[in-house]
C-alpha positions in Angstrom: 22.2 -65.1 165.9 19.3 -63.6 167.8 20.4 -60.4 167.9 20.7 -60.7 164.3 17.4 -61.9 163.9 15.9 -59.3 165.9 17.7 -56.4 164.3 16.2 -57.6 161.3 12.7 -57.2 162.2 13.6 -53.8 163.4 14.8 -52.7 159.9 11.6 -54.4 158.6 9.5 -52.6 160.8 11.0 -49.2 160.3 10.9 -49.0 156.3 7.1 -50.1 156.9 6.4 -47.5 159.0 7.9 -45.3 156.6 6.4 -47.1 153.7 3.1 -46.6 155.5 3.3 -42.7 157.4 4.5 -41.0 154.3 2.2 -40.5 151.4 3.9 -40.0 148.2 3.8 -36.4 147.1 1.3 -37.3 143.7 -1.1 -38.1 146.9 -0.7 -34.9 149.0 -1.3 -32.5 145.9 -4.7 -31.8 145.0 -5.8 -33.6 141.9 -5.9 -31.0 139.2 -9.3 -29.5 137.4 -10.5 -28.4 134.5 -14.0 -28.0 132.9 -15.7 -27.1 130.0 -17.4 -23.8 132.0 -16.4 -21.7 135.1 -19.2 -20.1 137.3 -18.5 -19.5 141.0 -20.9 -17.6 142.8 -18.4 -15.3 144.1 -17.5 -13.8 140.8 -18.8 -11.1 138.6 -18.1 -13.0 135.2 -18.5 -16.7 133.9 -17.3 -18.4 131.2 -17.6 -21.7 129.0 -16.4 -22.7 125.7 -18.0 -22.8 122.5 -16.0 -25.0 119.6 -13.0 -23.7 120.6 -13.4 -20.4 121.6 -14.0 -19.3 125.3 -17.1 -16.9 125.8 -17.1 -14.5 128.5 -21.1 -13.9 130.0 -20.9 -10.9 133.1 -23.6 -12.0 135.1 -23.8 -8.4 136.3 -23.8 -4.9 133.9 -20.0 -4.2 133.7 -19.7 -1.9 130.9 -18.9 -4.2 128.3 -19.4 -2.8 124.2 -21.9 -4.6 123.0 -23.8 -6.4 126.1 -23.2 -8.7 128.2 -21.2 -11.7 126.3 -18.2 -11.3 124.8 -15.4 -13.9 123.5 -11.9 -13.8 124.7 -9.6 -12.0 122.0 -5.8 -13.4 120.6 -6.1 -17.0 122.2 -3.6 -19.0 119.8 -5.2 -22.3 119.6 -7.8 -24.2 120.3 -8.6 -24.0 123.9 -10.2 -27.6 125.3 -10.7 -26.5 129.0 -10.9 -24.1 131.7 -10.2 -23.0 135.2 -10.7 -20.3 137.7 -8.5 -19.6 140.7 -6.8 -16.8 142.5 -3.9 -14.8 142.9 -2.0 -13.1 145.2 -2.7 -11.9 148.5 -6.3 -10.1 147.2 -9.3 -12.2 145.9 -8.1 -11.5 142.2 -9.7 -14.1 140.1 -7.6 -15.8 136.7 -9.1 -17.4 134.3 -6.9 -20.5 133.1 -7.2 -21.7 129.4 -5.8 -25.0 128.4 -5.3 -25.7 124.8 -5.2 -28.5 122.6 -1.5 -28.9 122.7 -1.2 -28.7 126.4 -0.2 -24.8 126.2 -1.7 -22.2 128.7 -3.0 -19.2 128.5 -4.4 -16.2 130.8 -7.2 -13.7 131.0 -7.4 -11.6 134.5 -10.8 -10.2 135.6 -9.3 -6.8 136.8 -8.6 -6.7 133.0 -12.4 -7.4 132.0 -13.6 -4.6 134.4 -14.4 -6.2 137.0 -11.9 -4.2 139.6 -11.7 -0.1 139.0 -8.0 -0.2 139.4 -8.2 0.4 135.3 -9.8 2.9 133.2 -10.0 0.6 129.8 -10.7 -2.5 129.7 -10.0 -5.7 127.2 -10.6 -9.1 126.4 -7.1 -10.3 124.9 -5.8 -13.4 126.0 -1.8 -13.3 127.6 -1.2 -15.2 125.1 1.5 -18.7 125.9 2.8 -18.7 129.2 6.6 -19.8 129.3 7.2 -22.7 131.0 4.1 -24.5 130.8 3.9 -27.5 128.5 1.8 -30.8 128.5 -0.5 -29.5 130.9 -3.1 -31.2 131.9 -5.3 -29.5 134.5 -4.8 -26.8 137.4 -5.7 -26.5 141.0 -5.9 -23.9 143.6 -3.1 -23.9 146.6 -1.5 -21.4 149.6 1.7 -20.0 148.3 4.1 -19.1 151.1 6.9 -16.8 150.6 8.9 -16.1 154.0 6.0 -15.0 156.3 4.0 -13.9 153.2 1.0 -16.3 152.9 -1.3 -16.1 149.4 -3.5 -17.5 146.8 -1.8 -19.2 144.0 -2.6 -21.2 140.9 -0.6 -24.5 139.9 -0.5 -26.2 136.5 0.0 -29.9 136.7 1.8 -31.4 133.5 1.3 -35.1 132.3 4.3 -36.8 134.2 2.5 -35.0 137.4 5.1 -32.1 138.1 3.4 -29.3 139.0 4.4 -25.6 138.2 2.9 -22.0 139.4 1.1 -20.1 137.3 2.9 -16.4 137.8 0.8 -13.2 137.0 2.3 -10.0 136.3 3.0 -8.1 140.4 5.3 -5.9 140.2 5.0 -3.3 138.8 1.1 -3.4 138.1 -1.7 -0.9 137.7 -2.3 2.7 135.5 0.6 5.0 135.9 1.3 8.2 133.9 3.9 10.7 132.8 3.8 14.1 131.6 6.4 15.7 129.5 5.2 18.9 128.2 1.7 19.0 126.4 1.8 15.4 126.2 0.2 12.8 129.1 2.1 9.4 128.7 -0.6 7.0 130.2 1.0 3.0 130.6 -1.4 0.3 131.8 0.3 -3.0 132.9 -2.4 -5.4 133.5 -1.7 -8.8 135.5 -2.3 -11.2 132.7 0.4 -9.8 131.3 -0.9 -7.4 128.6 -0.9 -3.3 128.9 -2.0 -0.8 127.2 0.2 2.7 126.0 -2.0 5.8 125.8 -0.4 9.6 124.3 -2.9 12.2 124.6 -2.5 15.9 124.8 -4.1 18.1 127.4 -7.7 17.6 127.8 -8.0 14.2 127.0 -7.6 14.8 123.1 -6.2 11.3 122.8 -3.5 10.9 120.0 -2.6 6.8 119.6 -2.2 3.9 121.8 -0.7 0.6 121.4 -1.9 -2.2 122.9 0.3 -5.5 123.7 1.6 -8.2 125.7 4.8 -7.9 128.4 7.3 -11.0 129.4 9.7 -10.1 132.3 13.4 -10.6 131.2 14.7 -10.1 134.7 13.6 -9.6 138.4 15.3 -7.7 141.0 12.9 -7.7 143.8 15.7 -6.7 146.4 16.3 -3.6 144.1 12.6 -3.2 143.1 14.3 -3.0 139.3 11.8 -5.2 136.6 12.8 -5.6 133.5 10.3 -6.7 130.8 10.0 -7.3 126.6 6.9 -6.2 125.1 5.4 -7.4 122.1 2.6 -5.0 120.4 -0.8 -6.2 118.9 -2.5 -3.4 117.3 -1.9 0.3 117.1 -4.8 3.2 117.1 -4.9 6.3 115.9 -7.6 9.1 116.9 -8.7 12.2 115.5 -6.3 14.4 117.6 -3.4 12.4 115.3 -5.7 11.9 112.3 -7.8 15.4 112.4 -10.4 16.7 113.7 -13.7 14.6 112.6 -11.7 11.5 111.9 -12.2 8.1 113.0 -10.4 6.5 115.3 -8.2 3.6 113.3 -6.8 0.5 114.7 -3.7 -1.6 112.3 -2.3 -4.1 113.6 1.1 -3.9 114.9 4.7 -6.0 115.3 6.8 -3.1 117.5 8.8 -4.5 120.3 11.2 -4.4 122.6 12.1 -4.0 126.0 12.4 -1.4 129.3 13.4 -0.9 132.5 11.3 -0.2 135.8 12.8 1.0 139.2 10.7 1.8 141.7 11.8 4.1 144.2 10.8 7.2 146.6 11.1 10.7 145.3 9.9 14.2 147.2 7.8 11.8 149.6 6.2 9.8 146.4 6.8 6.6 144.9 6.8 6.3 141.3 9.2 4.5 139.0 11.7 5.6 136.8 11.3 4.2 133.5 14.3 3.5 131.0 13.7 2.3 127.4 16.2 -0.5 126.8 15.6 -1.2 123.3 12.5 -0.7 120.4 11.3 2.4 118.6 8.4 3.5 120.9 9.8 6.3 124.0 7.5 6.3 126.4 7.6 9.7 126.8 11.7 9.3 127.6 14.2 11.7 125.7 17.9 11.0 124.6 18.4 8.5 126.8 17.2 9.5 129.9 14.4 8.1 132.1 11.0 8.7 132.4 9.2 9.5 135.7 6.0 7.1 135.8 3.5 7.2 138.8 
């Protein structure tokens, strides 16, 4: 009976002390943020909202049409707070909108001008992330991947699960591809948005398109990224209108989807692009790929 009664208090004390030694995982997680302005001092842009809308101020000269202020372009909603965190494994600051209906969307500083990794510059908004519903704040946390250590934004929803906010990585930057008297320029910025530029020789810029990428599938093993675009507007300029012209931006609903493998070539890496489906080429011909780098 004493043994009984002794290995009773053992069990007792046992489920106390793990009761008591390990917090619940709501209580290791930092408590998510958001605000109705962004400024840290590190960064070359703040922003705050203003009914709605989310106003961009550069708190140093940057290029921007128009001054210094600008408001964030294609946001669908109402946006009712924000957030500013980093990505990946360079200080690359995100700004996080949170609208009304608990949706998120994504502007990247690299795609303001803040970084010269890009030669244009925009202010439209990723436009809904997938995955991300009911949110109700963000917060700032070490992603590790293998021996890979970096800066990462989470979304916490209302039941407290928390979920990564992913940018676009791979493949990322301004790559080109000539095919005859034509320069194919593609931007792919890491909110998710890029930019298609045809020009001829000399910079006598032809039309662009301008849009928003999803990735369909990811083969990092393989570097092979596939990803559905979605175009916003379409310009024209005077070396497709005529000489004199003005340049002419419609909107536009073109989409569909291509292929990116990256891979090593006469001592260069580049990536071979491969138009899956959609009217637009890319500079690619019958079927064939496209050399981008």
């Amino acid at each position: 009976m004493k043994t009984t009664h002794y290995l009773l208090i053992l069990l007792i004390t046992i489920a106390a002390g793990w009761t008591t030694s390990a917090p619940d995982a709501w209580a290791q997680t930092p408590r998510p943020k958001i605000s109705t302005s962004v400024d840290r001092p590190r960064d070359s842009v703040r922003a705050e909202l203003q009914n709605g809308r989310v106003r961009l101020i550069a708190k140093k000269d940057l290029g921007w049409p128009g001054g210094r202020t600008h408001f964030v372009e294609g946001i669908e909603g109402r946006c009712v707070g924000l957030f500013v965190g980093n990505i990946g494994l360079d200080t690359d600051p995100f700004l996080c909108m949170l609208m009304e209906d608990g949706g998120v969307e994504i502007i990247s500083h690299a795609s303001l001008g803040v970084w010269s990794d890009f030669s244009y510059r925009h202010f439209t908004s990723s436009g809904r992330l997938p995955g991300l519903k009911h949110i109700v704040g963000f917060y700032e946390d070490t992603v590790v991947d293998g021996p890979v250590c970096s800066c990462g934004i989470f979304a916490t929803d209302r039941d407290g699960h928390q979920h990564e906010v992913k940018s676009c990585s791979r493949p990322v930057g301004q790559i080109s591809h000539q095919a005859g008297d034509r320069q194919h320029l593609l931007l792919i910025y890491p909110d998710w948005t890029m930019k298609y530029i045809v020009s001829q020789p000399r910079g006598n810029c032809l039309y662009e398109y301008f849009g928003r990428l999803r990735s369909i599938k990811r083969d990092s093993k393989n570097n092979t990224f596939d990803f559905r675009y979605d175009m916003l507007t379409r310009t024209a300029y005077p070396g497709e209108l005529g000489a004199g012209a003005s340049p002419k931006t419609s909107p536009c609903t073109e989409s569909g989807s291509f292929r990116m493998v990256e891979n090593e070539k006469e001592g260069e890496w580049g990536y071979d692009m491969t138009v899956l489906s959609g009217t637009i080429d890319f500079g690619t011909k019958q079927a064939a790929s496209a050399r981008y780098k």
